[in-house]
C-alpha positions as CSV (number, residue, x, y, z in Angstrom):
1,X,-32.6,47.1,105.7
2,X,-32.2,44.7,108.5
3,X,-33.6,40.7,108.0
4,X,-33.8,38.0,110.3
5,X,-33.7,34.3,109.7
6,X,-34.5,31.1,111.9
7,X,-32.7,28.6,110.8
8,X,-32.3,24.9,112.8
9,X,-28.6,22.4,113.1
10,X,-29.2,18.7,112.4
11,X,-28.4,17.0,115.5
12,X,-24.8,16.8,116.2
13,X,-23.8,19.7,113.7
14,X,-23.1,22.1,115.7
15,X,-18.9,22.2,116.5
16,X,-19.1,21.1,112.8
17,X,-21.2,24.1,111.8
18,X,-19.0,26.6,114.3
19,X,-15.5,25.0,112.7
20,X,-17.0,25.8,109.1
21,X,-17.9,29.4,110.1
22,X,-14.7,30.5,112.0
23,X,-13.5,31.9,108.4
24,X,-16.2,31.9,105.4
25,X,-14.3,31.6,102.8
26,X,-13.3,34.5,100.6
27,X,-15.4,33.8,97.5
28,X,-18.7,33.5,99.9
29,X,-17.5,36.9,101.0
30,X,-17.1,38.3,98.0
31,X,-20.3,37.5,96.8
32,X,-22.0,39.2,99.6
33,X,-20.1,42.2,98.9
34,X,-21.3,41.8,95.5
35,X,-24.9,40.9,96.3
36,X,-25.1,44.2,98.6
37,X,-25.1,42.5,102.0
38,X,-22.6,45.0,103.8
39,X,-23.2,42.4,107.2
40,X,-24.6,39.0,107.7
41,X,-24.3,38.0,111.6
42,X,-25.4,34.0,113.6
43,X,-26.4,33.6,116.9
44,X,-26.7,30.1,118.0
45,X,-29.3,29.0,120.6
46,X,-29.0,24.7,121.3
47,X,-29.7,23.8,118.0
48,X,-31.1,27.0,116.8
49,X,-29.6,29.7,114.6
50,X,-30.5,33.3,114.1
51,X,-29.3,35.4,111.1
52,X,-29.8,39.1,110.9
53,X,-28.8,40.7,107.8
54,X,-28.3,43.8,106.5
55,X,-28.4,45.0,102.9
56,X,-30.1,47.5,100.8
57,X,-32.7,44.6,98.9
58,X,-33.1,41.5,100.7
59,X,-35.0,40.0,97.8
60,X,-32.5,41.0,95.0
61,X,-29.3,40.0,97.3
62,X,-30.8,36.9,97.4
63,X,-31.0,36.7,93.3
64,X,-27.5,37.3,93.3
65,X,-26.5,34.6,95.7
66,X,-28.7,32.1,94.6
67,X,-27.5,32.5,90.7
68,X,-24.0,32.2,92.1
69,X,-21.4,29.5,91.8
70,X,-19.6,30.3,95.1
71,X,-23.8,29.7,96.4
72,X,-23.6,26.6,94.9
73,X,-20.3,25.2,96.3
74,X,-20.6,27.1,99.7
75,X,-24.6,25.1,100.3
76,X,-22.7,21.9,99.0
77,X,-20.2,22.0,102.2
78,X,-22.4,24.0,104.7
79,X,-26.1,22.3,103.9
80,X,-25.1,19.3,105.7
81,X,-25.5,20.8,108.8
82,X,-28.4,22.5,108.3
83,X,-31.6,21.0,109.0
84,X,-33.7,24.2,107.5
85,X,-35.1,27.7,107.6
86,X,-38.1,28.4,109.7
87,X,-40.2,31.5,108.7
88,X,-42.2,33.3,111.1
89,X,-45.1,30.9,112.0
90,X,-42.5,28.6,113.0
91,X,-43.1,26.7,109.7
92,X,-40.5,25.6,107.1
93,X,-39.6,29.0,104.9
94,X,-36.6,30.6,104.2
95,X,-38.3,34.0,104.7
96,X,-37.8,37.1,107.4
97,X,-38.8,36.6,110.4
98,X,-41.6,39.2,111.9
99,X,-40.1,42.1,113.8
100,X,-42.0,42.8,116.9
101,X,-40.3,45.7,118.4
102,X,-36.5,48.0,117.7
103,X,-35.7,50.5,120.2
104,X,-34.4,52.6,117.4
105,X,-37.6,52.8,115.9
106,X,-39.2,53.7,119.1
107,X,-36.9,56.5,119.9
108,X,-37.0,57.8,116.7
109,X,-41.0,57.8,116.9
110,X,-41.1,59.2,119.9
111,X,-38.5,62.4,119.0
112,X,-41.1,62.8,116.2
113,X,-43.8,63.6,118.3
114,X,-42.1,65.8,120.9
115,X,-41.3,68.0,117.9
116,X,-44.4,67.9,116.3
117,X,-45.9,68.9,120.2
118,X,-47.7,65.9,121.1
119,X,-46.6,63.8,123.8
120,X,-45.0,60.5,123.5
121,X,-47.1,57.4,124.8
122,X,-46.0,55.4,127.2
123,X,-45.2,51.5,125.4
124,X,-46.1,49.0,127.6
125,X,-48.5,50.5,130.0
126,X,-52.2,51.1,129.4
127,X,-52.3,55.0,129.5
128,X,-55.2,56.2,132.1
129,X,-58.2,57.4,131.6
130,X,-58.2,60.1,134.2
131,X,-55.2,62.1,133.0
132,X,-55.2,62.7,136.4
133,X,-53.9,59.9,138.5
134,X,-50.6,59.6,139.0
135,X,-48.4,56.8,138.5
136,X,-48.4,55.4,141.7
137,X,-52.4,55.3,141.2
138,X,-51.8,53.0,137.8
139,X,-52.0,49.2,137.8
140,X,-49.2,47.2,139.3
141,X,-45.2,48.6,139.5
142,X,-43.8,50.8,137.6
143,X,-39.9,49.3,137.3
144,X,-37.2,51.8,136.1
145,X,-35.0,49.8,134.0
146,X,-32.8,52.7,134.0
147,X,-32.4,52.7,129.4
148,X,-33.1,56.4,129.2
């Protein structure tokens, strides 16, 4: 499974906060391995962080770290920079954040149809009610982003 997190830097934290994370150290590492996370990966926007990780049980991972003395010493040194978590409403959580669309999952929808025979919808576009029309017929442009 694939989880991501919203987290925010305290003002200022930032270099701080990129300095700590150039090499986690090995017993934070280990305890992923340990807790089942095979990846854990931040993006930094301004004072914005975005975590997406992956691991068989997000929940039970979780249970491991948390319960964890390398948890305990690696929040001690890295908490200081860390304002908090945000969950999906924007509101203080440390929870997933809402998914709203994966390519993957779209392609792999889509194959499903064409092999059961139906045909796959068109995301993004109202589909017409006169199967008829053409696409030059259907409202506004239709932009080939060139991702097939």
């Amino acid at each position: 499974m694939r989880i991501a997190l919203h987290s925010t830097l305290r003002a200022g934290a930032a270099d701080a906060y990129l300095a700590e994370h150039a090499r986690v150290p090995d017993e934070v590492r280990a305890l992923f391995d340990r807790a089942g996370i095979r990846d854990w990966t931040i993006w930094r926007s301004g004072d914005r962080l975005f975590h997406l990780v992956e691991c068989d049980d997000f929940d039970e991972a979780m249970r491991v770290i948390r319960a964890d003395e390398a948890d305990r010493r690696w929040q001690e040194r890295i908490g200081r920079f860390v304002d908090g978590f945000r969950g999906p409403d924007g509101t203080p959580a440390y929870a997933p954040l809402e998914q709203v669309w994966r390519l993957e999952e779209q392609r792999r929808d889509d194959a499903a149809s064409v092999a059961s025979g139906a045909e796959a919808p068109e995301s993004g576009r109202a589909q017409p009610a006169d199967a008829s029309r053409s696409d030059a017929d259907a409202d506004g442009p239709v932009v080939d982003m060139g991702l097939d």
